[in-house]
Backbone as ProteinMPNN parsed JSONL, in Angstrom:
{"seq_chain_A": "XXXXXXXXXXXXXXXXXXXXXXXXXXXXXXXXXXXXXXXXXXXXXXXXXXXXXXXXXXXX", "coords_chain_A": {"N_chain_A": [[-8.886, -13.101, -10.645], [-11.616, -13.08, -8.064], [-14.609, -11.847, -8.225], [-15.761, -11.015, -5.534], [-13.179, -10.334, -4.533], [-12.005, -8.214, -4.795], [-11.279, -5.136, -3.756], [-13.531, -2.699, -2.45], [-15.518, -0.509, -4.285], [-15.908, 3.298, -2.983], [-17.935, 4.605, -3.488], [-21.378, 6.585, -2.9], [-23.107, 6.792, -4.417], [-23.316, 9.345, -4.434], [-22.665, 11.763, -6.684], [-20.204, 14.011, -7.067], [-18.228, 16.663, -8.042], [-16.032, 18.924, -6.217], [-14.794, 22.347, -6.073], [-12.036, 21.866, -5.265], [-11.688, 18.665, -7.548], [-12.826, 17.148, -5.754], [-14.957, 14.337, -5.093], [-18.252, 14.868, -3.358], [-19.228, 13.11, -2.313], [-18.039, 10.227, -2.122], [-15.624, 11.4, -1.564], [-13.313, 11.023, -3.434], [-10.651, 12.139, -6.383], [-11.514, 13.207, -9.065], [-9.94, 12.092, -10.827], [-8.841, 9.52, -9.91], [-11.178, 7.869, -9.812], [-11.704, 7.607, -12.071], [-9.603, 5.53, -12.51], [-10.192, 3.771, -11.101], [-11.62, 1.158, -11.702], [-9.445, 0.058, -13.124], [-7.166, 0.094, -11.959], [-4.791, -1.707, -9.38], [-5.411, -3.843, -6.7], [-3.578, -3.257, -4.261], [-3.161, -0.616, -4.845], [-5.983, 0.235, -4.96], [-6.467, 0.351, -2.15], [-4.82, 1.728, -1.137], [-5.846, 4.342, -2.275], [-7.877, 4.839, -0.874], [-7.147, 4.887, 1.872], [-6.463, 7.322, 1.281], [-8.59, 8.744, 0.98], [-10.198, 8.309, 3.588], [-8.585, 9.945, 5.123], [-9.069, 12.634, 4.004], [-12.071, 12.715, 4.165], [-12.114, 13.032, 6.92], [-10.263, 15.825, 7.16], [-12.508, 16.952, 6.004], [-14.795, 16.882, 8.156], [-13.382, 18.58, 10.304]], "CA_chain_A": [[-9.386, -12.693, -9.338], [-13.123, -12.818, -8.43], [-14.933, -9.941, -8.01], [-15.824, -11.018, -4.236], [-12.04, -10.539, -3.994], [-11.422, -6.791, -4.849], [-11.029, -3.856, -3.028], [-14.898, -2.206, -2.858], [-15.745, 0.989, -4.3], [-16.206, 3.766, -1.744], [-19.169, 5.34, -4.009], [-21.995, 6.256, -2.385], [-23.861, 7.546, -5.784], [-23.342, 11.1, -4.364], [-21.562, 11.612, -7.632], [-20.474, 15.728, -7.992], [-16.833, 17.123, -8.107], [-16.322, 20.355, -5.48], [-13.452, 23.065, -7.389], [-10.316, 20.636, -5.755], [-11.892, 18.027, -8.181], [-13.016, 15.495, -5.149], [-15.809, 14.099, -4.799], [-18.349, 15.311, -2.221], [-20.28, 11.714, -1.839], [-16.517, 9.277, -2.157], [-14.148, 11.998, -1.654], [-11.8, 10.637, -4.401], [-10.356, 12.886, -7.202], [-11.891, 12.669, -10.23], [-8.349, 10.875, -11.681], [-8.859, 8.303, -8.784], [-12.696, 7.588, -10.092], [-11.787, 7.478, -13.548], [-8.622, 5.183, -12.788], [-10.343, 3.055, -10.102], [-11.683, -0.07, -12.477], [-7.897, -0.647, -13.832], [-6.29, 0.018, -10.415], [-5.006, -3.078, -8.482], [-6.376, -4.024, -4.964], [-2.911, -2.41, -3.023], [-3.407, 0.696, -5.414], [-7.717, 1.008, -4.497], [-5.984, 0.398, -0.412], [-4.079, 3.511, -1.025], [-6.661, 5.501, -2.383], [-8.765, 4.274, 0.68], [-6.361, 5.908, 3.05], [-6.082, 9.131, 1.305], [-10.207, 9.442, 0.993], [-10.232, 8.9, 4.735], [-7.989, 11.357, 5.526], [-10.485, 13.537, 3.521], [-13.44, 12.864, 5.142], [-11.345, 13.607, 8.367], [-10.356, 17.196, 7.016], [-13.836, 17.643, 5.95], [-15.056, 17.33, 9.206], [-13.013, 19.849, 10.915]], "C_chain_A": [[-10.906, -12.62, -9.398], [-13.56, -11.988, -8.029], [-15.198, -9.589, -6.661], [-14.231, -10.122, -3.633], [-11.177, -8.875, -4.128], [-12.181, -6.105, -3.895], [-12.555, -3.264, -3.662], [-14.793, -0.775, -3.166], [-16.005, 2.022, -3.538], [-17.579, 4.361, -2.346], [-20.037, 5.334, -3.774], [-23.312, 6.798, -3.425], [-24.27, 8.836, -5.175], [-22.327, 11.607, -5.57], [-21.513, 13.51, -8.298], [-19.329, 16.227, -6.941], [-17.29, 18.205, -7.208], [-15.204, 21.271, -6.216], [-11.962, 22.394, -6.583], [-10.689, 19.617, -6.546], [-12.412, 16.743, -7.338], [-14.488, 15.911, -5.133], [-17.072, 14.217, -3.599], [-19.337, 14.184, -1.643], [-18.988, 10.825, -1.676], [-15.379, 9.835, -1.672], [-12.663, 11.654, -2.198], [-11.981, 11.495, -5.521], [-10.917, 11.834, -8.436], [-11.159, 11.837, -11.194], [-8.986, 9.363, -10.667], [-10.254, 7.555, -8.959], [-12.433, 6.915, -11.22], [-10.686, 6.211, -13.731], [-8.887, 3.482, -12.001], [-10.356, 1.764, -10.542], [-10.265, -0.369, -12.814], [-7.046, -0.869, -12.517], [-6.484, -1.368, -9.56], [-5.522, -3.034, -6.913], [-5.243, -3.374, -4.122], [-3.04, -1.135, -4.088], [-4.772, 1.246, -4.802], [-7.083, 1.078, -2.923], [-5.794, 2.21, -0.225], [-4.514, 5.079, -0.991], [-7.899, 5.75, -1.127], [-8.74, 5.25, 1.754], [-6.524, 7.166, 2.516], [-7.491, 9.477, 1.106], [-10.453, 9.183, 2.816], [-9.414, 9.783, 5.478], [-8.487, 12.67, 5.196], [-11.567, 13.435, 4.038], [-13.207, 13.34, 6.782], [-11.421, 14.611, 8.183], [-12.099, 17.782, 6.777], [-14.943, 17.72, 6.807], [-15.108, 17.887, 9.911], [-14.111, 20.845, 10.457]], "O_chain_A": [[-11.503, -12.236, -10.404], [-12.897, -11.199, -7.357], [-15.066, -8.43, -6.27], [-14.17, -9.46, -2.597], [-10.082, -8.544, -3.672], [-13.279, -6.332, -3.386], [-12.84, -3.277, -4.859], [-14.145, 0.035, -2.502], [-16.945, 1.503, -2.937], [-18.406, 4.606, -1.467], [-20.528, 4.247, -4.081], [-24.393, 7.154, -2.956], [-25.376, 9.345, -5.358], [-21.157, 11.827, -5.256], [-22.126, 14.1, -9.188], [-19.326, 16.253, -5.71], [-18.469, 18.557, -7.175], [-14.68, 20.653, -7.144], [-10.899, 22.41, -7.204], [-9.624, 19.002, -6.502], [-12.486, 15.613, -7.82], [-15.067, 16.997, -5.147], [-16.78, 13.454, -2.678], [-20.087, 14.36, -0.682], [-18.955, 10.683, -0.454], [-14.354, 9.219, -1.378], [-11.519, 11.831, -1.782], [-13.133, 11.766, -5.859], [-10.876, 10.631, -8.697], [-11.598, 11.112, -12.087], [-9.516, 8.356, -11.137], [-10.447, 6.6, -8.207], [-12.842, 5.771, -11.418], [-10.653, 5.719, -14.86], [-8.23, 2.452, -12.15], [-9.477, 1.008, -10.128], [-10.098, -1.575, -12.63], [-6.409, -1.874, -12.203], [-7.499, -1.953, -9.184], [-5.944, -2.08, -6.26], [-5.705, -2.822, -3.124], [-2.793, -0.302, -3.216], [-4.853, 2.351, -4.264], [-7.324, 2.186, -2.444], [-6.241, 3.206, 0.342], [-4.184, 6.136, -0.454], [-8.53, 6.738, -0.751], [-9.551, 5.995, 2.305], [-6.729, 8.113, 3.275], [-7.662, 10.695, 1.049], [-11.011, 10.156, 3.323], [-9.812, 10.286, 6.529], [-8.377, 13.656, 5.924], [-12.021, 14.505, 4.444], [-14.004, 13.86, 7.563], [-12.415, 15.119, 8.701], [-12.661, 18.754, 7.28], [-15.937, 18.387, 6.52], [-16.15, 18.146, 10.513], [-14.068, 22.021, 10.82]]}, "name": "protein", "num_of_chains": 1, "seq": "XXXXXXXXXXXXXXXXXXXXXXXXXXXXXXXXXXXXXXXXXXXXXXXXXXXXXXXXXXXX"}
């Protein structure tokens, strides 16, 4: 696969855990950071959805 062809990082080099372990620049869990490079393109999708559903709550 070429690298054009993956799923983009959401990282916006705001890089610093809050105490649930997410991220307060990506809002992905520090597992989901650390796991992201090995993770296939419908796995990074997934994590996609569940960091915008976080930036949603963290709006409220």
């Amino acid at each position: 696969m070429k690298v054009a062809d993956k799923v983009r990082s959401p990282c916006v080099s705001i890089c610093a855990l809050d105490d649930n372990d997410t991220c307060v620049g990506c809002h992905r869990t520090g597992e989901e950071i650390t796991r992201w490079s090995s993770m296939s393109n419908e796995e990074r999708r997934e994590v996609l959805q569940k960091v915008a559903e976080r930036e949603r709550k963290a709006l409220i």
